[in-house]
C-alpha positions, -999 to +999 in steps of 0.1 A: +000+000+000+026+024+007+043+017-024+013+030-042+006+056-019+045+067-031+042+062-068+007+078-070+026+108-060+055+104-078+032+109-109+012+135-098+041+154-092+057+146-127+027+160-146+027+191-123+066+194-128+057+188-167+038+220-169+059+241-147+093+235-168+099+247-201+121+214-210+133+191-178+172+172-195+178+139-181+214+122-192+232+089-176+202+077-161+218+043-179+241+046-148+212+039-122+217+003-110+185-016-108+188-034-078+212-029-048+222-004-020+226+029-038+235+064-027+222+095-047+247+125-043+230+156-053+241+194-055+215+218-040+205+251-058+169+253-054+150+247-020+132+217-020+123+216-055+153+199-059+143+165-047+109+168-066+131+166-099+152+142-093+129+119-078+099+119-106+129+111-131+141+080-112+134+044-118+132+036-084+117+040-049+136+064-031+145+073+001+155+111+017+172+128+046+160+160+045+167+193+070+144+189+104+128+222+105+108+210+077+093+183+104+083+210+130+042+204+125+028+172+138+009+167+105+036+173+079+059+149+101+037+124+097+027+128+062+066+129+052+074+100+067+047+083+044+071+094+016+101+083+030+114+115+047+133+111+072+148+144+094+186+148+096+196+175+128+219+199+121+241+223+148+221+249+141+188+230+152+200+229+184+231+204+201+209+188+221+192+178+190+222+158+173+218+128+196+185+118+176+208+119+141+220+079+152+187+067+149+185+081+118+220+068+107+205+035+117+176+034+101+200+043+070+222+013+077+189-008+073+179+008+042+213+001+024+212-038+040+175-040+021+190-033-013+172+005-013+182+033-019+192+073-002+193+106-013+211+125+002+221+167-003+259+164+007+264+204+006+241+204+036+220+237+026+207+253-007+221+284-025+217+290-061+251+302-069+264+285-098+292+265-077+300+230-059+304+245-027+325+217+001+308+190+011+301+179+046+314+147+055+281+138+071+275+115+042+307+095+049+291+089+081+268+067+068+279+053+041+311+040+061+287+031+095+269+009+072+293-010+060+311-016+093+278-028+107+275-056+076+307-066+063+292-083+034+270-050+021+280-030-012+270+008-015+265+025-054+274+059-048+255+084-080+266+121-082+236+134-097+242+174-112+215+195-111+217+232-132+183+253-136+186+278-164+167+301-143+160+295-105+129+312-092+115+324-125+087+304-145+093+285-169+127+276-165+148+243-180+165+220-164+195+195-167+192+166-145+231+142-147+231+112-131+273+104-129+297+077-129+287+049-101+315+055-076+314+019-054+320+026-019+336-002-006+367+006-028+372+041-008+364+025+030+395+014+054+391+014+087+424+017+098+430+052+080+394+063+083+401+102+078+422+095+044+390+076+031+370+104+042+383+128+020+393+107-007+355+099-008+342+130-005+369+146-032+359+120-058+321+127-055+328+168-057+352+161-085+319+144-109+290+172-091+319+199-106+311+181-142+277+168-137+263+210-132+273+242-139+306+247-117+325+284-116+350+282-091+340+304-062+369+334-062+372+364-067+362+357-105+330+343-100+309+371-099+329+385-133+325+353-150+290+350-140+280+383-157+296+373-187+277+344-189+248+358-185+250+384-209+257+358-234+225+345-225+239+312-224+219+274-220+231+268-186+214+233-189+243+224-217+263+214-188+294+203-209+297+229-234+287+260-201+320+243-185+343+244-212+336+276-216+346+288-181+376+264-179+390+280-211+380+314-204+364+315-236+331+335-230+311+345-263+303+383-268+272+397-256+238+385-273+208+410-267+186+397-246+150+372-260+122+386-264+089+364-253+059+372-279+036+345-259+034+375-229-003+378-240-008+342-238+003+345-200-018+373-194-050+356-208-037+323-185-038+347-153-071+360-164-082+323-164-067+314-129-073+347-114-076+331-077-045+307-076-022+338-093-036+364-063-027+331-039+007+329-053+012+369-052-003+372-015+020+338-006+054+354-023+056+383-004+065+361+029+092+341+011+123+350+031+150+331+005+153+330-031+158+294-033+122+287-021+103+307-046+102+278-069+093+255-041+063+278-026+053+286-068+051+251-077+035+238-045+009+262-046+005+259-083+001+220-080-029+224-051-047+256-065-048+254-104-061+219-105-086+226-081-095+260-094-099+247-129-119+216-119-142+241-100-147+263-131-156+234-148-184+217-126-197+257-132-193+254-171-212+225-170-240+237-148-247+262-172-233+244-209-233+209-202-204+183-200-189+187-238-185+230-231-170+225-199-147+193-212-134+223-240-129+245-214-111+225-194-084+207-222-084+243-233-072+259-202-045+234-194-036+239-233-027+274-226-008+266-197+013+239-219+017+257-250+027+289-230+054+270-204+072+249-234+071+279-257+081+309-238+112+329-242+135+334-209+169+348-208+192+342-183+186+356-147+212+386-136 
């Protein structure tokens, strides 16, 4: 049952994510194993969006460790942990609250003995600059624990590179790279445990640097940046974006696209007048940049399918079924035609 409790929102959330992105990339999923203990490494631009895209565009059931201020609220607890969310404590939630992390470890241990699989955001917080930033070696943690605790256990470690053309604006594409299987075992040794550490964790930053957009975080970074951006460049064409920085090699400035569907939006907020006044009343008391996306789709997800099924039970009230069945596929159309279509240029 809770397998199709999981997948039922697996796809739910695909079709939503299918009409919020312009174009969603996905490359080396050929390097997923099907069966076995595996470790998703992702980086972690975009608040907790993030997941939501690498999760609807992976073959199988997943498992997450995700920050415990998002568990404060009875309910959501309890409805995350239907998902397979588990909380991970941080120093900032408190020290007291670090002692509940080896549950949590364990419970990891058992999920790697049972074949399944973890993902796991090893940067330890989101921010959508365009860079690998260190990772923590919480990750070792576990991966190491659990294969002290059984000696006969093998962990798949997957960097997976994620690079949004634009965070925080609508639509936006997105490259999703799954990278080379790194096999833990091969990295663990017990009897020089710090060396493996950072031989572990410098092997999976050295694939997240290739698998997204990577600019070195110096005193170049902001320069390059702008470049970039006024070159209007496809962010999501991973590769060819970091050849271009590693050879310095930045294309002269394009002028900026211009998007001829803007009337189509504006006839698409005219139609969903009430979820686009939620969104705008909801957006004011975002706090970070990197949960826009994540409040803007989770809202969108809720309120437009639930404002549009409304307007049609009132369409067909007044027209019957076949005017209101029109208005319906014609409403969520507009919404496709105008998300895959639209122009975007890069953000500044």
């Amino acid at each position: 049952m809770k397998t199709i409790w999981y997948n039922l929102w697996k796809v739910f959330l695909k079709i939503n994510l299918h009409f919020y992105s312009k174009k969603i990339k996905v490359s080396g999923r050929k390097n997923i194993p099907k069966k076995g203990a595996v470790l998703f490494m992702v980086n972690h631009p975009n608040g907790l969006i993030d997941p939501l895209m690498v999760t609807t565009h992976l073959p199988r059931i997943n498992h997450y460790l995700v920050r415990a201020a998002v568990f404060k609220k009875p309910w959501v607890k309890k409805l995350l942990g239907t998902l397979n969310l588990m909380p991970i404590y941080r120093i900032r939630d408190g020290a007291s609250q670090l002692g509940k992390n080896q549950e949590i470890f364990e419970n990891c241990f058992d999920i790697f003995k049972k074949g399944e699989t973890l993902m796991i955001f090893p940067e330890g917080s989101h921010n959508r600059k365009r860079t690998i930033r260190p990772l923590s070696k919480g990750f070792t943690r576990i991966v190491f624990g659990a294969l002290e605790k059984y000696n006969d256990l093998k962990i798949t470690i997957i960097p997976v590179g994620l690079t949004y053309q634009n965070t925080s604006q609508y639509p936006s594409k997105v490259a999703i790279n799954y990278g080379t299987p790194i096999l833990a075992n091969n990295f663990y040794n017990p009897e020089k445990l710090n060396i493996s550490i950072v031989q572990l964790k410098n092997e999976v930053s050295f694939q997240l640097k290739k698998l997204s957009v990577h600019i070195p975080d110096d005193e170049n970074y902001d320069t390059i940046l702008n470049k970039l951006n006024k070159a209007n460049v496809d962010f999501t064409n991973v590769d060819l974006v970091n050849t271009i920085i590693r050879e310095a090699n930045i294309v002269e400035q394009k002028s900026k696209v211009k998007n001829y569907l803007k009337p189509l939006l504006f006839l698409i907020i005219i139609n969903s007048i009430f979820p686009y006044l939620i969104w705008k009343i909801a957006s004011k008391k975002i706090d970070e940049i990197e949960f826009i996306d994540t409040f803007r789709f989770g809202l969108s997800a809720v309120t437009f399918p639930l404002f549009y099924g409304i307007q049609t039970l009132i369409f067909k009230a007044f027209f019957g079924w076949k005017i209101a069945g029109c208005y319906l596929l014609a409403s969520l159309f507009l919404v496709l035609i105008y998300t895959k279509n639209s122009s975007t240029n890069t953000e500044a």
